[in-house]
C-alpha positions as CSV (number, residue, x, y, z in Angstrom):
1,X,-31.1,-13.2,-69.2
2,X,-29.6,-15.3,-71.7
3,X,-26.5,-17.6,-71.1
4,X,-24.4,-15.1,-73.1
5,X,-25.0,-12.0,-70.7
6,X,-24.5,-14.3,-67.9
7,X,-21.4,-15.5,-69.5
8,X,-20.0,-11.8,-69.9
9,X,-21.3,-10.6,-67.1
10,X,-19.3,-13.1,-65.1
11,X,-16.3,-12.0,-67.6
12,X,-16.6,-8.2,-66.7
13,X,-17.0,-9.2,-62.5
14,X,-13.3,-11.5,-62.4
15,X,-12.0,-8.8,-64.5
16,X,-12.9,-6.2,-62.2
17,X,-11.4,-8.3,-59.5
18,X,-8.3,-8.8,-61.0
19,X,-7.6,-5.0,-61.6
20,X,-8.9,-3.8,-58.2
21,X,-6.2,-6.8,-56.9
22,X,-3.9,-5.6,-59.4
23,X,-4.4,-1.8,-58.5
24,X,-4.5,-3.0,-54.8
25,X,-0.9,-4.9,-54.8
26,X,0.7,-2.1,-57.1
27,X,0.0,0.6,-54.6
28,X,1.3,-1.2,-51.7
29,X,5.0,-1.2,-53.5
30,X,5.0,2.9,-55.1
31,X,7.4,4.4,-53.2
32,X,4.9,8.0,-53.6
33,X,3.0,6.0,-51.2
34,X,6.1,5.6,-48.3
35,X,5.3,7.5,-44.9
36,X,7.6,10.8,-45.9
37,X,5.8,13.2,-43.3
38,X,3.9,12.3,-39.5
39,X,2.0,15.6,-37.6
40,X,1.1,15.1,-34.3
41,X,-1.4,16.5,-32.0
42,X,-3.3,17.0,-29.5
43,X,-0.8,16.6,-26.9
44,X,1.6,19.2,-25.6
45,X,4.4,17.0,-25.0
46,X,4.8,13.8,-26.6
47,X,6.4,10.6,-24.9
48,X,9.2,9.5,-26.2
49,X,7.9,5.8,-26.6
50,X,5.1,7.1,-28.8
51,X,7.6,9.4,-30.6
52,X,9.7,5.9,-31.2
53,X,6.6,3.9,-31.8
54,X,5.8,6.6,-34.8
55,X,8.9,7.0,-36.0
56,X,9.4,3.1,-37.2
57,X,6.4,4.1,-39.7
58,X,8.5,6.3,-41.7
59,X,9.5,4.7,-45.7
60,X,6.6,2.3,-44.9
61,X,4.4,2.1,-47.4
62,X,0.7,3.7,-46.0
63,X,-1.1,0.6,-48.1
64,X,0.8,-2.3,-45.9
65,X,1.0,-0.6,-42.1
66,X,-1.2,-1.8,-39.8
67,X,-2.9,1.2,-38.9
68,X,-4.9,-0.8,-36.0
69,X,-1.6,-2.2,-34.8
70,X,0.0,1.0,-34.3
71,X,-3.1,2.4,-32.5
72,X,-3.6,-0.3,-30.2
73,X,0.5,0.3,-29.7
74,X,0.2,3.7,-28.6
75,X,-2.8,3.1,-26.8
76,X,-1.3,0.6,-24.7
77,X,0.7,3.7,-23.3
78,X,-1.0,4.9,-19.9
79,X,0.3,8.8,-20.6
80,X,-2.2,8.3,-24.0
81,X,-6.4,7.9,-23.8
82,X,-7.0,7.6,-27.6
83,X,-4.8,7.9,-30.2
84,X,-6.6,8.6,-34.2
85,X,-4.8,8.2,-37.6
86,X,-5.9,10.1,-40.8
87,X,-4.5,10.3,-44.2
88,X,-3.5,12.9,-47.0
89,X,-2.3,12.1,-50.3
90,X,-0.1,10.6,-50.9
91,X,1.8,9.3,-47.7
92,X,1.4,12.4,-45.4
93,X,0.3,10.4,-41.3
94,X,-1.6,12.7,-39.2
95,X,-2.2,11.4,-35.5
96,X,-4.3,12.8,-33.2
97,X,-3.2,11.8,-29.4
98,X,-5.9,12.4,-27.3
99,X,-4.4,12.4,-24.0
100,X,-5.2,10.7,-20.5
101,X,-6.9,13.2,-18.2
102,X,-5.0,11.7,-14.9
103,X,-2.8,14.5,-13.1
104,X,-1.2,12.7,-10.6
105,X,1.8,9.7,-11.0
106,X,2.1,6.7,-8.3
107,X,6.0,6.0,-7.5
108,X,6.2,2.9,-5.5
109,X,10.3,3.4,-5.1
110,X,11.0,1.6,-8.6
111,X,8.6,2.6,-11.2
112,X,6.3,5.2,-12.2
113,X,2.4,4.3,-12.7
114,X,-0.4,6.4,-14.3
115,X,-3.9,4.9,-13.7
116,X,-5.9,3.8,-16.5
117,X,-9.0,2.2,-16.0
118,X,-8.8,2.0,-12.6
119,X,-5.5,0.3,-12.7
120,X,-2.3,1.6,-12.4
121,X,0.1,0.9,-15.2
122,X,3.6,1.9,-15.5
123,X,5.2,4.3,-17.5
124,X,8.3,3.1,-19.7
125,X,11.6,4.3,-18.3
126,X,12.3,7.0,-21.6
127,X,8.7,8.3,-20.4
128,X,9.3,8.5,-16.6
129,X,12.2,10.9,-16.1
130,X,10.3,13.6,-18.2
131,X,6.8,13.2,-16.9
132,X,8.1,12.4,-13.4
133,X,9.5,16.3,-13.4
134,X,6.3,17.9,-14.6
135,X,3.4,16.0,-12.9
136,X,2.7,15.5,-9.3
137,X,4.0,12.5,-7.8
138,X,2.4,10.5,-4.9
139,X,5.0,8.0,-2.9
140,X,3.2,4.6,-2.6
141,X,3.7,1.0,-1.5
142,X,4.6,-1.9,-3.6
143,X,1.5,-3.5,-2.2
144,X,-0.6,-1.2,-2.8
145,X,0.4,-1.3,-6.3
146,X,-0.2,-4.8,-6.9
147,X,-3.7,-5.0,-5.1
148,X,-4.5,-2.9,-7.3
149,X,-3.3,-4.3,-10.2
150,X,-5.3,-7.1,-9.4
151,X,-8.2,-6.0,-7.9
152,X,-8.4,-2.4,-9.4
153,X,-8.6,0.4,-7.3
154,X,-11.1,1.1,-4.8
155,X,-13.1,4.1,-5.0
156,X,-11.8,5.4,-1.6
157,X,-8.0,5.7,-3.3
158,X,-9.7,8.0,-6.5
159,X,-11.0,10.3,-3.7
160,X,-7.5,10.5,-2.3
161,X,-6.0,10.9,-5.8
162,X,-8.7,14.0,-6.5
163,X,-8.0,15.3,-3.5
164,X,-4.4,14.9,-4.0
165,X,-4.7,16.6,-7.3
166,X,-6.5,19.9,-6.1
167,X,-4.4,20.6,-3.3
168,X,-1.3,20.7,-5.5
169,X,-3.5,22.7,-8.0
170,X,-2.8,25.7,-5.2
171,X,0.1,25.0,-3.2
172,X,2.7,23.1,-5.2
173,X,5.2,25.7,-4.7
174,X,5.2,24.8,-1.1
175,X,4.9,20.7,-1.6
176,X,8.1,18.9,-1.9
177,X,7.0,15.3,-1.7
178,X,3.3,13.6,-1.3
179,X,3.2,10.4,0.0
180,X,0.1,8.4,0.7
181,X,0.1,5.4,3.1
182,X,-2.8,2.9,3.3
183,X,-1.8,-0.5,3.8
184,X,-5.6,-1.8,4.1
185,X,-6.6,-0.5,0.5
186,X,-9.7,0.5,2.5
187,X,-10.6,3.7,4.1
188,X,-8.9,7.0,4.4
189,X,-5.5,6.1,5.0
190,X,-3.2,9.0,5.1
191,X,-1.6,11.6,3.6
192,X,2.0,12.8,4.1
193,X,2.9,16.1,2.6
194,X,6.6,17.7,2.8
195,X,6.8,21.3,2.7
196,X,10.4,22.0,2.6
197,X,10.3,25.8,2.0
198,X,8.4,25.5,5.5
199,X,10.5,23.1,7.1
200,X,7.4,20.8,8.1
201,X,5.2,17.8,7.2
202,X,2.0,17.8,7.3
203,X,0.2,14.5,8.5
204,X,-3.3,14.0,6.6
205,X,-4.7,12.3,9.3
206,X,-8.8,11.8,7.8
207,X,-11.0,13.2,5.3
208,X,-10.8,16.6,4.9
209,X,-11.6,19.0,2.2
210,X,-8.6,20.5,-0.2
211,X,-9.7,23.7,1.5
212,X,-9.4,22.6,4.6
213,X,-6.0,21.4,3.5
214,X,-4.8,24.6,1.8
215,X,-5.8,26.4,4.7
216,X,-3.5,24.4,7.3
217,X,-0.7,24.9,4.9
218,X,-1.1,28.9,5.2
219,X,-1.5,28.3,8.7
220,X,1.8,26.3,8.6
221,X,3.2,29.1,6.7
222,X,2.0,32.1,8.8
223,X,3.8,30.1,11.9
224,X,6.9,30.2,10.1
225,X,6.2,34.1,9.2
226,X,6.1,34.9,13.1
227,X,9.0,32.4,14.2
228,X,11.5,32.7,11.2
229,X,14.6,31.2,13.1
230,X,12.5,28.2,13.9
231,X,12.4,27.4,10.0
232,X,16.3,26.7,10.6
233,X,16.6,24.5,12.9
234,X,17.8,21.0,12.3
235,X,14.7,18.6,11.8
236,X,11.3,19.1,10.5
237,X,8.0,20.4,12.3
238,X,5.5,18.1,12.3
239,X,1.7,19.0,12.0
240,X,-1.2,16.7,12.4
241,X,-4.4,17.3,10.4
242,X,-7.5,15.7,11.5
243,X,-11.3,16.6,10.6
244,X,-11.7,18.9,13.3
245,X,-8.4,20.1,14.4
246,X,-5.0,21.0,13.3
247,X,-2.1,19.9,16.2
248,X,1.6,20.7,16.2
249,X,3.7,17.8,17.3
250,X,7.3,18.1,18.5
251,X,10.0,18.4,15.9
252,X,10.8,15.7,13.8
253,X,14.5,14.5,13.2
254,X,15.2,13.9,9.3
255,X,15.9,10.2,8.5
C-alpha cells in the first residue's frame, strides 16, 4: 500500500471518529431523546421507592442516564429480584421488575425486613406500610436480626420461614399475628400463632408439618364450635403443639 492510501486511509478513520463523536454528543442534548414515557412490569404492585427512583428519569435525556446506575438502584430494593431496561424510539423506558419470590416480612418491633440472599434487609418506610398490610408478617427479635445480618441466616430459620409461609397459605383468615422466637439462631425454636377469631394461641412447640399445623388450628376451631361462650371470655386459650401431641393449657390473661 502506498504512503498515499495510508495517508487517506488514516484521513477517512479520524473523520469517522469525529462524526460518530459528533453524532454521539448531539444526541445526548435533542430534547426528542428526553424520557417522555416509563412502562412498568412485571410486578403487580410497585414500591413506591422504585416508583420515585423511576420517576427522577423523566426529561433526562436516554443518551446520558446511567442505565446500570438506575438498575443496580432498584435492585438494591429487597421487595425487587431483577429489574431490566429496554428502549423504543425515541425516549420511550420500558422496565421489567422481576420480583423477589419471598412471602413472608420479619418485623423486629422497628422495621420491616425481606430476605435477600439469605440476609434480611429492610424495607424503606414509604414501602413498609403498604407491603406490611398485604404480606404475612413474622414478629422477631432484634438479635436475631442482626445475627443474621452478619452471619446470614441458618438453614433451620428458611425451614421455619417455608413453613411459616404454607400455613398462612390455608388459614390466614384465622392468624392474627406470627411470631417466631429463637434466641439461639439454632434449632427449631418456636412458633407463636394468634388466632383471634378463636380466641387462642397456638404454641409451635417442634417440628411439625404445615398439615399437622392446619389440622390443630381446625381442631382449635371445632373446640370453639362446641363451647361458643368460652370464645368470650376474658383472656386467650392457650394450646401447645408438639410433634406428637396437641395439649390445651389453662387460659391465658392478655398483656
Amino acid at each position: 500500500m502506498s504512503e498515499r492510501r495510508v495517508y487517506l486511509s488514516i484521513v477517512v478513520l479520524i473523520g469517522l471518529a469525529l462524526v460518530v463523536v459528533t453524532v454521539s454528543y448531539a444526541l445526548r442534548y435533542m430534547d426528542a431523546f428526553a424520557v417522555d414515557r416509563i412502562t412498568v412490569v412485571g410486578m403487580e404492585r410497585i414500591p413506591d421507592s422504585v416508583s420515585r427512583i423511576l420517576a427522577a428519569c423523566y426529561g433526562v435525556n436516554r443518551f446520558r442516564l446511567d442505565v446500570d446506575a438506575l438498575v443496580s438502584s432498584v435492585e438494591e430494593n429487597p421487595l425487587v429480584d431483577q429489574c431490566i431496561v429496554s428502549w423504543s424510539l425515541p425516549a420511550h423506558m420500558e422496565v421489567t421488575l422481576i420480583p423477589s419470590d419471598e412471602k413472608c416480612l420479619l418485623y423486629d418491633g422497628e422495621k420491616y425486613y425481606l430476605m435477600d440472599e439469605g440476609r434480611p434487609v429492610a424495607l424503606s418506610g414509604e414501602d413498609s406500610a403498604a407491603y406490611a398490610a398485604e404480606m404475612c408478617t413474622v414478629d422477631v427479635s432484634t438479635s436475631l436480626i442482626g445475627y443474621m445480618q452478619r452471619y446470614s441466616s441458618p438453614s433451620s430459620f428458611d425451614q421455619v420461614l417455608d413453613l411459616i409461609e404454607r400455613v398462612n397459605e390455608t388459614s390466614s383468615w384465622l392468624i392474627t399475628r406470627i411470631k417466631y422466637d429463637n434466641n439461639t439462631t439454632s434449632g427449631f425454636g418456636q412458633i407463636v400463632l394468634t388466632l383471634e377469631p378463636l380466641n387462642s394461641r397456638l404454641y409451635v412447640r417442634e417440628r411439625v408439618s404445615a398439615q399437622r399445623i392446619g389440622d390443630s388450628i381446625r381442631v382449635i376451631q371445632a373446640s370453639i364450635e362446641d363451647d361458643p361462650a368460652g370464645a368470650l371470655r376474658i383472656g386467650m386459650r392457650r394450646w401447645d403443639l408438639y410433634s406428637d401431641a396437641l395439649v390445651r393449657r389453662d387460659v391465658e390473661k392478655d398483656g
